[in-house]
N, C-alpha and C positions, 0 to 999 in steps of 0.2 A: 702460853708457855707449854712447851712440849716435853711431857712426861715420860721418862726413860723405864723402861722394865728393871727391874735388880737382874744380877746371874742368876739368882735360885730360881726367879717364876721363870725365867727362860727356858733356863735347863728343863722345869719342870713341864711347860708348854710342852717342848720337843720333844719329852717321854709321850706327853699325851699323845701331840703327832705322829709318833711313832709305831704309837699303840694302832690309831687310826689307820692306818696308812703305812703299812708293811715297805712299800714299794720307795717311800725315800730313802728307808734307809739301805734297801737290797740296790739300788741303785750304783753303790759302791763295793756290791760285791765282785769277788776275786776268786774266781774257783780255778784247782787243776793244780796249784801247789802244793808239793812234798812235805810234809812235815820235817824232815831233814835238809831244808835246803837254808833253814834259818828265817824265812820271810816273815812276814807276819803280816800275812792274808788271812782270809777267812775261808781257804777251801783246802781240798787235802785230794790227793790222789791215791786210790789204790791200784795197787798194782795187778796185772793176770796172774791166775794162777794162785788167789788166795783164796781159803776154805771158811764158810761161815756156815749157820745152821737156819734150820727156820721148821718151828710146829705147825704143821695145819690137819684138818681134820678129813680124815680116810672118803668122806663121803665125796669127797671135790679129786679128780684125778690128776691134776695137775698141781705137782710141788711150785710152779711159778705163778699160780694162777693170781691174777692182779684184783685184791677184793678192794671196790666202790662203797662199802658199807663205812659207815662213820669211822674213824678212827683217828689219832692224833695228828697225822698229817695228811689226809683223804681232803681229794677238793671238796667243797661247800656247794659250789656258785650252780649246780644245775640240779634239776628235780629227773631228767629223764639221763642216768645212768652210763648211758652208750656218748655219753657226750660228754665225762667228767673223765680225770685224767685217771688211771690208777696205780696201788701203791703196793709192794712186795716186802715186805718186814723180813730182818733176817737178825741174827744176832751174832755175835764172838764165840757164843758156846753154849753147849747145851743146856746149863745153869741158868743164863740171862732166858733162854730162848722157853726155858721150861716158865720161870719165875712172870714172863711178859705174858704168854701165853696160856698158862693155865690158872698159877696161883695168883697172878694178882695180888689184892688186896685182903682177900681170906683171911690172912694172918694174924691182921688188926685185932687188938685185944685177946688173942686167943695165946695161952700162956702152957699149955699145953699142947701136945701133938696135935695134929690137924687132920681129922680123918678124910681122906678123899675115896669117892667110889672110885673102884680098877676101872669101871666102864667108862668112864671119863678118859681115861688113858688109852684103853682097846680103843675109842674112835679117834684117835688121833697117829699120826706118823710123824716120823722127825727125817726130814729132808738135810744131806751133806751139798751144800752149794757151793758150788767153784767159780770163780771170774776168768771167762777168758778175754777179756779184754780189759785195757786200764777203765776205773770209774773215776769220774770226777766227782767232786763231793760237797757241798757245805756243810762247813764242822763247824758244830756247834759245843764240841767238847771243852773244858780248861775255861781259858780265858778267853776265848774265839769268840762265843758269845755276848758277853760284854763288851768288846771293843767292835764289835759289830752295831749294835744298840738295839739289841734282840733281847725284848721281856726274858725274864729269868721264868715266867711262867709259859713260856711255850716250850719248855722240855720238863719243868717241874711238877707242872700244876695236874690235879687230876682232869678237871674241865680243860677241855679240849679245842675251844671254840676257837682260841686266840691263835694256836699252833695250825690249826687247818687252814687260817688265813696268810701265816707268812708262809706257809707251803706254797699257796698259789704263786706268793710274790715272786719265791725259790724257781718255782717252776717254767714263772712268764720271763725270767730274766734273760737277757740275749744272749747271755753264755752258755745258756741249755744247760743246765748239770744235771747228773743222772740222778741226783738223788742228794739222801741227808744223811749224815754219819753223827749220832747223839748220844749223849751217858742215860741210861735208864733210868729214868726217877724212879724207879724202886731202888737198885742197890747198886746203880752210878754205872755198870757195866757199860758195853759197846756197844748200841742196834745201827741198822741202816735201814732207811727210808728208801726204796731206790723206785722211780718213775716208772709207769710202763712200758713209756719210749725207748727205756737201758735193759727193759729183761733180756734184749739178746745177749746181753753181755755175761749172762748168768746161765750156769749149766748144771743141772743135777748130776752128782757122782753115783750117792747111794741112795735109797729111799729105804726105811726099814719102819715098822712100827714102832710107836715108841717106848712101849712098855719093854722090847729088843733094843732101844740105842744103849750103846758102849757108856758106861757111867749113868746111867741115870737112877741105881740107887745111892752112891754117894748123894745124888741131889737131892733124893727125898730125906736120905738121912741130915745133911745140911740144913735141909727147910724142916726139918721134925713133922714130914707129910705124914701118914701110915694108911695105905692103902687098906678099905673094908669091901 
């Protein structure tokens, strides 16, 4: 007699497979849709001509420059560097871009202000990035994610192993998308993920140190930083 699975171990299987194996479920990805068009895809287009931010650190001279070093969505699959794809992190605003970027997880259990050395800040600049061209995107924001069948830990979770795999899936899919558009597990904001194949499409406006960017003491006072 042939013994049937329940729904639950199915379902449950399929989380596993899915865990396994990024790619059946990117399979059915949909990039290039507007958020305004009503669809319910998993991809989202930005438009040219919008302004995001991104910290990086004064010693590297290039605000685009594409880092291969570990990150949440950085390829795995190669040990020699020059052969991994790479990744340009940007943010919504100087808040998420300062909070990804510097303060991380600092914060934890500290119930008071949080002293940070200025020098931490002096080698850093905060780049104004523009798009001149549309990006296509996989959004992972809202509800995107679940109806995709993408772990809730590959934008949540602090371990990063599981997210750098469905990046590859993102990246190898036939539709090419430039990139990933995601809420910040820290404090849900906007990042983007965007490939290095799409940096053309990104253009520095301003470059200014960041201890100079426009608002970045509201953000220290927001995050209860205080500079020693």
């Amino acid at each position: 007699m042939r013994h049937f699975k329940s729904a639950g171990s199915l379902a449950a299987q399929t989380r596993t497979s899915s865990r396994l194996h990024p790619t059946i479920v990117v399979r059915r990805l949909e990039t290039g849709q507007s958020s305004a068009s009503g669809n319910r895809g998993s991809g989202r287009t930005v438009s040219a001509g919008q302004k995001f931010g991104r910290i990086y650190r004064s010693t590297y001279p290039d605000p685009l420059g594409c880092g291969k070093s570990p990150s949440r969505f950085s390829d795995p699959r190669r040990r020699v560097a020059a052969n991994r794809f790479g990744v340009v992190y940007l943010g919504d605003s100087l808040k998420v871009c300062f909070l990804e970027a510097v303060l991380r997880d600092r914060r934890e259990g500290v119930v008071d202000d949080l002293p940070i050395d200025e020098a931490e800040l002096t080698q850093r600049r905060y780049a104004e990035i523009t798009t001149t061209a549309d990006l296509r995107l996989v959004d992972l924001r809202d509800d995107n994610a679940v109806r995709m069948g993408v772990p809730t830990d590959v934008v949540r979770a602090q371990r990063q192993n599981l997210a750098r795999r469905w990046s590859v899936a993102f990246h190898e899919h036939p539709s090419q998308p430039d990139g990933i558009i995601y809420p910040s597990r820290l404090n849900g904001a906007t990042n983007f993920a965007i490939y290095d194949r799409s940096t053309a499409k990104l253009q520095p406006k301003r470059v200014m140190t960041l201890l100079g960017a426009p608002g970045l003491g509201q953000v220290l006072e927001d995050f209860r930083v205080g500079l020693v």
